[in-house]
NULO-520160 format. One record per residue (C-alpha): x, y, z; residue number from 1. Coordinates in nm, 3 decimals, always signed. Each point is the difference from the previous one (the first is absolute). Last residue first. Example, Ala and Ser with C-alpha at 12.3 -4.5 7.8 and 13.67 -1.06 7.14 Angstrom:
<recs>
c1  c2  c3  nr
+1.367  -0.106  +0.714  2
-0.137  -0.344  +0.066  1
</recs>
This chain:
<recs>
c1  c2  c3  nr
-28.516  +16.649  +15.606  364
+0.084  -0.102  -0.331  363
+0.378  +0.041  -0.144  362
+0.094  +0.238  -0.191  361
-0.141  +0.121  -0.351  360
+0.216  +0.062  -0.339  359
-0.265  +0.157  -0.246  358
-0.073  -0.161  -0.350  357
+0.251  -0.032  -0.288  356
-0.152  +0.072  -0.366  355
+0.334  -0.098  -0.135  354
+0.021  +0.380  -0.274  353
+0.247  +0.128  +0.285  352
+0.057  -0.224  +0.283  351
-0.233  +0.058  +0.239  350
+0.019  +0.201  +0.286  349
+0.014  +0.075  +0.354  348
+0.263  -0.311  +0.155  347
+0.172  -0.034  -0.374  346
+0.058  +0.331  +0.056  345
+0.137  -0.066  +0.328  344
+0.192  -0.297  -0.099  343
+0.157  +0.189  -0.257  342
+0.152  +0.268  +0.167  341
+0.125  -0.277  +0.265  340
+0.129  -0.225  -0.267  339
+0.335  +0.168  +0.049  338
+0.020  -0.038  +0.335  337
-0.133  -0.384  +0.036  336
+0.245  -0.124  -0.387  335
+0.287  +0.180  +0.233  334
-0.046  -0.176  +0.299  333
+0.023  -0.302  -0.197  332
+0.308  +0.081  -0.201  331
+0.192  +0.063  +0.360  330
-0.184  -0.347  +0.118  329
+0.165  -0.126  -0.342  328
+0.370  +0.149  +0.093  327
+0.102  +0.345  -0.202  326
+0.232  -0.084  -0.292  325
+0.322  +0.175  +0.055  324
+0.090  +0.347  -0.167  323
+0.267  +0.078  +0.234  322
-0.230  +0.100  +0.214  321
-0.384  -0.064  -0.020  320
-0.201  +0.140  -0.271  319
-0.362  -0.085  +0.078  318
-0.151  -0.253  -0.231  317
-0.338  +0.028  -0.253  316
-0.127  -0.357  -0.039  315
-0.334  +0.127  +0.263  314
-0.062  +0.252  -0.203  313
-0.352  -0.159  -0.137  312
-0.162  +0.218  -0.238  311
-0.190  +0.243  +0.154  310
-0.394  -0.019  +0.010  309
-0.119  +0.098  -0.290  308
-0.203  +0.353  +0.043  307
-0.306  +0.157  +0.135  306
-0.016  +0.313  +0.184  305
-0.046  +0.173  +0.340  304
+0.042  -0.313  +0.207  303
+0.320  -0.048  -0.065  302
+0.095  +0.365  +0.134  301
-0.181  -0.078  +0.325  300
+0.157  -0.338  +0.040  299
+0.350  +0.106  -0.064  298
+0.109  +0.086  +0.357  297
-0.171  -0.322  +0.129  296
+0.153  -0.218  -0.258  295
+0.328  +0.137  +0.106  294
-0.042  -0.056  +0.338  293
-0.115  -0.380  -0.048  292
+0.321  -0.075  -0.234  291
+0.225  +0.144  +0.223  290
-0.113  -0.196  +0.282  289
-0.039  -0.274  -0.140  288
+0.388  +0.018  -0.200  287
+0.143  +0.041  +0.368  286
-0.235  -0.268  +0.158  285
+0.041  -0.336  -0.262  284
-0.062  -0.220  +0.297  283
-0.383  +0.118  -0.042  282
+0.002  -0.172  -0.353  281
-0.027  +0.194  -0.281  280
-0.423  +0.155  -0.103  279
+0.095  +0.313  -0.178  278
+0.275  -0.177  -0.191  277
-0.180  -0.263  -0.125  276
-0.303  +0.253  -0.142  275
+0.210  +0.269  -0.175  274
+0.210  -0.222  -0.231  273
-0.248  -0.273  -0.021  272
-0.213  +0.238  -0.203  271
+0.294  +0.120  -0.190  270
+0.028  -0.380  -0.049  269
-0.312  -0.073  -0.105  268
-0.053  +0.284  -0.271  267
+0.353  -0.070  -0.166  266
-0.072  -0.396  +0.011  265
-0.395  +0.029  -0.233  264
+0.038  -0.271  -0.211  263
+0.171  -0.297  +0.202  262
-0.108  +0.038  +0.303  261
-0.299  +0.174  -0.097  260
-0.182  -0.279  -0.172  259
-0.341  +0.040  +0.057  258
-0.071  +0.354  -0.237  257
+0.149  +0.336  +0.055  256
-0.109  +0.322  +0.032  255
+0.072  -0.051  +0.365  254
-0.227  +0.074  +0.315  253
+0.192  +0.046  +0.321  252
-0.203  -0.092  +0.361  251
+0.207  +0.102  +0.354  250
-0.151  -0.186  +0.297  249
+0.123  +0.005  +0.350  248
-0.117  -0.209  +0.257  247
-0.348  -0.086  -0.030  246
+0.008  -0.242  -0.333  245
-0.337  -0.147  -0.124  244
-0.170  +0.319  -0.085  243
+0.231  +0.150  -0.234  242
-0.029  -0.366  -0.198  241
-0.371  +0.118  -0.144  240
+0.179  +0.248  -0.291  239
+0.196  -0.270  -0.126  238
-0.308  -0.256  -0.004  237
-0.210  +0.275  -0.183  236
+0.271  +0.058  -0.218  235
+0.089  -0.338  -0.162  234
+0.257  -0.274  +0.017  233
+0.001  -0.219  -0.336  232
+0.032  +0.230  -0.274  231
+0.191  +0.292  +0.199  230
-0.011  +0.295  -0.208  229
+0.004  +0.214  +0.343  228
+0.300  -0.136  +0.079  227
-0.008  -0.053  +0.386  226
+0.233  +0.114  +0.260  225
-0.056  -0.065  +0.396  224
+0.216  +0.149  +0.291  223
-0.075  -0.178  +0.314  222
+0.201  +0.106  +0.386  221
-0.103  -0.303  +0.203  220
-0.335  -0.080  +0.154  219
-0.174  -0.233  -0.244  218
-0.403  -0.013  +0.069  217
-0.084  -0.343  +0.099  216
-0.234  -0.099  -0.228  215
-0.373  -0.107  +0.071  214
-0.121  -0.369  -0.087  213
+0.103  -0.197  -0.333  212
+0.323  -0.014  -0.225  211
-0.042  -0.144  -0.306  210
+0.209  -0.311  -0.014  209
+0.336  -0.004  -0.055  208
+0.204  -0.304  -0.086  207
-0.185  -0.065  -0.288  206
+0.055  +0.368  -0.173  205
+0.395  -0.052  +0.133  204
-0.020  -0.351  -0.140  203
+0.037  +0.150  -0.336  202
+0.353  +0.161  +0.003  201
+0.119  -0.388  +0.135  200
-0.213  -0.165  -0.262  199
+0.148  +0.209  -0.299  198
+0.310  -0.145  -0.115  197
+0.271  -0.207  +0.098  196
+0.197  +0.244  +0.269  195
+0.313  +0.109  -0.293  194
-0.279  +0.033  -0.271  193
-0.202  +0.229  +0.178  192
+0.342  +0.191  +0.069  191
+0.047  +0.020  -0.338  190
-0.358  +0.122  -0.077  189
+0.067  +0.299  +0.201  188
+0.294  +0.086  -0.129  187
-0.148  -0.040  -0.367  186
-0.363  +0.221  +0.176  185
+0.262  +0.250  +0.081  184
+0.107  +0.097  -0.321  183
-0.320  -0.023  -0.149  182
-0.095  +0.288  +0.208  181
-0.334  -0.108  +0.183  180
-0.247  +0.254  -0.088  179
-0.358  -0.197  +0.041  178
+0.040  -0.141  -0.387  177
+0.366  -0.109  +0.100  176
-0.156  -0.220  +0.283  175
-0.271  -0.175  -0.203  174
+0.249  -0.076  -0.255  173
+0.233  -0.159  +0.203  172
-0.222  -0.242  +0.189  171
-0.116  -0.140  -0.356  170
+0.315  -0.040  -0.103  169
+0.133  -0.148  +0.321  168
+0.231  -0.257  -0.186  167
-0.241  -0.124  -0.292  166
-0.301  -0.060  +0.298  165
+0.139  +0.082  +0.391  164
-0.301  +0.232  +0.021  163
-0.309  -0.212  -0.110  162
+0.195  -0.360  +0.210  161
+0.108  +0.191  +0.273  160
-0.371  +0.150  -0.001  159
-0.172  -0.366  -0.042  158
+0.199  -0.118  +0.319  157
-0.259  +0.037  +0.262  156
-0.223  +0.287  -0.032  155
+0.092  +0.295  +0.219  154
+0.149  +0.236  -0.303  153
-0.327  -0.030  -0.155  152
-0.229  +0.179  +0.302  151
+0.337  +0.264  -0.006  150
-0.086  +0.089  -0.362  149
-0.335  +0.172  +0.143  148
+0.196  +0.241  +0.150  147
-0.079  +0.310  -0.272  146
-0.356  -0.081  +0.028  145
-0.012  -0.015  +0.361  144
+0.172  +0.332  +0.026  143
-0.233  +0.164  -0.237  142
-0.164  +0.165  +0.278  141
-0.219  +0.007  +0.345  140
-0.010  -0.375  +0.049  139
+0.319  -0.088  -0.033  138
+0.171  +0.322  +0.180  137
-0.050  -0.184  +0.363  136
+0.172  -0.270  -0.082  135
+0.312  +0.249  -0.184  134
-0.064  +0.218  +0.317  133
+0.041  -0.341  +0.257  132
+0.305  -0.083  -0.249  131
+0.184  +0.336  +0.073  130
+0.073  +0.137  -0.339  129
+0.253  -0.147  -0.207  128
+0.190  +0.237  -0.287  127
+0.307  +0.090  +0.159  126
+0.031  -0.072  +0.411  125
+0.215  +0.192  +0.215  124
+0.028  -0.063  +0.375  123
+0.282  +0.154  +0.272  122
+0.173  -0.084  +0.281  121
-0.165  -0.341  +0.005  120
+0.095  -0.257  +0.239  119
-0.293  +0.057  +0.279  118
-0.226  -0.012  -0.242  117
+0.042  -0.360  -0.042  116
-0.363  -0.148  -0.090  115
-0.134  +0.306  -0.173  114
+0.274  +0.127  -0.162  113
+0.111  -0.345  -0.153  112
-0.324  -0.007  -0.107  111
-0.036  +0.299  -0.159  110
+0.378  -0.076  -0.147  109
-0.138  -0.364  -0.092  108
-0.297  +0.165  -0.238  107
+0.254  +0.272  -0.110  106
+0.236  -0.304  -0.076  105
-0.271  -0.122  -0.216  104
+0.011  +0.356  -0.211  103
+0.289  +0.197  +0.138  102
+0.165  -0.047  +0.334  101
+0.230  +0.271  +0.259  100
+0.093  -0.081  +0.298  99
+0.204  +0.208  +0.242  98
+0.216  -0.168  +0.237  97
-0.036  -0.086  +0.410  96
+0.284  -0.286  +0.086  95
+0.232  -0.142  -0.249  94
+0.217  -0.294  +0.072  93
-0.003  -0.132  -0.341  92
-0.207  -0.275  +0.081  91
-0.229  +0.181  +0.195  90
-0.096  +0.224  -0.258  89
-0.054  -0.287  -0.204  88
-0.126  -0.209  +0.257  87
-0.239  +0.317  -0.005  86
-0.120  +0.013  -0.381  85
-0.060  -0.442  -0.017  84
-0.212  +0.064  +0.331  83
-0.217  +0.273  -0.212  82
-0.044  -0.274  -0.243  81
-0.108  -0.286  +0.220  80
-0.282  +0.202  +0.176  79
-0.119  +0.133  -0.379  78
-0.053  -0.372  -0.107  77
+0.233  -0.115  -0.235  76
+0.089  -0.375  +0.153  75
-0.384  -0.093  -0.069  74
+0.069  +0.014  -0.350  73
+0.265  -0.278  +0.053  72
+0.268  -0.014  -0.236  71
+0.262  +0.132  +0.207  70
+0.229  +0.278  -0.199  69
+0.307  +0.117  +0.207  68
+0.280  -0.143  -0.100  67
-0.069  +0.088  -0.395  66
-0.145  +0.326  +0.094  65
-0.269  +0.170  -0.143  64
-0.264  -0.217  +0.183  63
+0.073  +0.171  +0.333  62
+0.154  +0.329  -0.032  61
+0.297  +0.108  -0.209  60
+0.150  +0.217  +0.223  59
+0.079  +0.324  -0.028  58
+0.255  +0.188  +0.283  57
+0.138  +0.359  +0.026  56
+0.218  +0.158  +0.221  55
-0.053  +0.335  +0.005  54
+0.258  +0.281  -0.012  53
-0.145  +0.150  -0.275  52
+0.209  -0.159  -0.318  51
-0.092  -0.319  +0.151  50
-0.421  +0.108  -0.022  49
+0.106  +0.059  -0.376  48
+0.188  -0.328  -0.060  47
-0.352  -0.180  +0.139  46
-0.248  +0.235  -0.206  45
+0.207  -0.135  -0.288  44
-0.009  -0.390  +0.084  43
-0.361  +0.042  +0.111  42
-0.128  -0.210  -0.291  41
+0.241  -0.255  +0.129  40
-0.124  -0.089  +0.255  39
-0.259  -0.211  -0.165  38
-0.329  +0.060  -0.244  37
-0.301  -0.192  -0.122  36
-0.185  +0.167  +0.257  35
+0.149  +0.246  +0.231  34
+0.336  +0.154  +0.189  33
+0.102  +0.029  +0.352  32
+0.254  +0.251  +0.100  31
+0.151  -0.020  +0.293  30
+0.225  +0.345  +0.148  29
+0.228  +0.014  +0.272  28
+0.181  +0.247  +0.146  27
+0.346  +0.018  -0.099  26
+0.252  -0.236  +0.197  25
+0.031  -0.253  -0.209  24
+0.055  +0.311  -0.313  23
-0.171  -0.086  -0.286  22
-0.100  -0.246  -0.261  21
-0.217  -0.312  +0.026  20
-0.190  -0.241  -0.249  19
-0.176  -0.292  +0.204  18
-0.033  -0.355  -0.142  17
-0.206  -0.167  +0.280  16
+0.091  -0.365  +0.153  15
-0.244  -0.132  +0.205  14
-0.014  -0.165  +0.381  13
-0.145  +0.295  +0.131  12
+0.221  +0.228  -0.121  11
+0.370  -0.089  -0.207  10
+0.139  +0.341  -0.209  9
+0.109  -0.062  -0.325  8
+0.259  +0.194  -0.194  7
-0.045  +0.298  -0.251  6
+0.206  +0.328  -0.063  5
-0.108  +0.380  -0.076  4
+0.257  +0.200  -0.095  3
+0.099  +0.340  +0.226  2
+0.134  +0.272  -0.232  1
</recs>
């Protein structure tokens, strides 16, 4: 079973703690997490994407990282953030990848998505709707009510000072009480005691102003899943992101609250299961092609019922002679056949009991 392992990768001039597992020559995968978080709350989705032929890469991003924490607020703007995600890429010599970011990596996965879309195989984002629907959401829900922490967050030093208080107590409680597992908020906390506290995580509400003037609608294949018990992210703003995005846009509603990452794993990788493989590289031909017919032949039957989409079958191995492990692109093409099933469910439906909205091509 592939095990996750951590060593620093160097990007513009910074030094980012990145957790990695997989083959080097499996298609790659970045997963960016949120705040007060690091790589490390990926470290299971990571051994999972390894078990599927992908090679799979966290970093801790700016602020989370001891090497890679610069005091200045203005050093977190949303420019400097999606640079920090492609010397990454660049850094370990990886070309197009799929990118997938939760809560403020959502925010920097839109971005990301907007800025580089040439990069992108393939977009998910859990929880974070598009930040021109979450502006445009303010005024037509509870959305400004449930951001109105983020006005705090942007004072100078008071918040390290509130949320640092009898080692992060007061940070710590807020989090459990939205769903946090207590087991991850004492990883998380470690690392926030590894970087010096809270002013990093912070400057990424200083760094960012709200964004102003139309958005750029984002081009590459989306899929978007919110919990629908989501205390800080609500529906209106989920339901407005469809019409930021013109390439094409899959939309999965959880029972599940904000932390899906670490609460709600089964759902998002059998989601991941069927979505990275119908969406591989063009390199990746033989396993393509396969995949695309056999979404077409299923399409009719998937679209004739509801259901979960497949679990991910990408860690399931031919039988090659002699009984010898199959080689990672072998795995790979695999994980893009037998998702195909999946994929094309996933493609017409739902997941069962998830809510999940219709999967739409591009615009014309």
């Amino acid at each position: 079973m592939p095990r996750a392992h951590e060593r620093e990768i160097e990007a513009n001039g910074l030094r980012f703690e990145t957790l990695m597992a997989g083959p080097a020559d499996g298609e790659a995968v970045i997963l960016l997490h949120g705040y007060p978080q690091s790589g490390s709350s990926w470290s299971d989705t990571v051994n999972w994407l390894a078990e599927q032929g992908y090679r799979a890469l966290a970093p801790s991003l700016r602020g989370y990282s001891p090497g890679a924490n610069p005091p200045d607020a203005a050093a977190y703007a949303m420019g400097e953030l999606a640079s920090d995600v492609i010397g990454i890429a660049d850094a370990e010599g990886v070309g197009r990848f799929h990118l997938v970011g939760h809560d403020w990596g959502g925010a920097l996965a839109w971005m990301v998505a907007t800025v580089h879309p040439d990069r992108l195989l393939s977009l998910t984002v859990l929880s974070t709707p598009h930040p021109a629907a979450l502006r445009k959401a303010m005024g037509s829900s509870t959305q400004m009510l449930r951001s109105s922490y983020m006005g705090l967050f942007r004072i100078p030093r008071v918040p390290e000072l509130l949320l640092q208080l009898r080692d992060f107590s007061q940070l710590g409680l807020g989090l459990r009480i939205s769903g946090l597992p207590n087991a991850a908020w004492k990883r998380d906390r470690a690392q926030l005691r590894r970087v010096g506290g809270m002013r990093g995580p912070l400057n990424w509400y200083r760094g960012t102003p709200p964004p102003r003037g139309p958005a750029r609608p984002v081009t590459a294949p989306t899929l978007f899943i919110w919990g629908r018990h989501d205390l800080f992210l609500g529906r209106r703003a989920a339901e407005l992101t469809e019409q930021f995005v013109s390439g094409e846009y899959r939309f999965e509603v959880l029972d599940a609250g904000h932390w899906i990452v670490d609460r709600n794993q089964d759902e998002l990788h059998s989601l991941l299961g069927a979505w990275l493989p119908a969406h591989r590289a063009a390199s990746a031909t033989p396993a393509a092609s396969a995949s695309s017919a056999a979404a077409q032949a299923g399409a009719s039957s998937a679209a004739t019922g509801r259901g979960k989409p497949a679990a991910a079958t990408g860690g399931a191995t031919a039988s090659t002679p002699g009984g010898a492990k199959p080689s990672a692109r072998a795995r790979a093409k695999s994980a893009a056949a037998g998702g195909a099933a999946a994929a094309a469910k996933l493609g017409r439906k739902g997941a069962g009991g998830t809510g999940g909205k219709r999967k739409r091509g591009p615009k014309s």
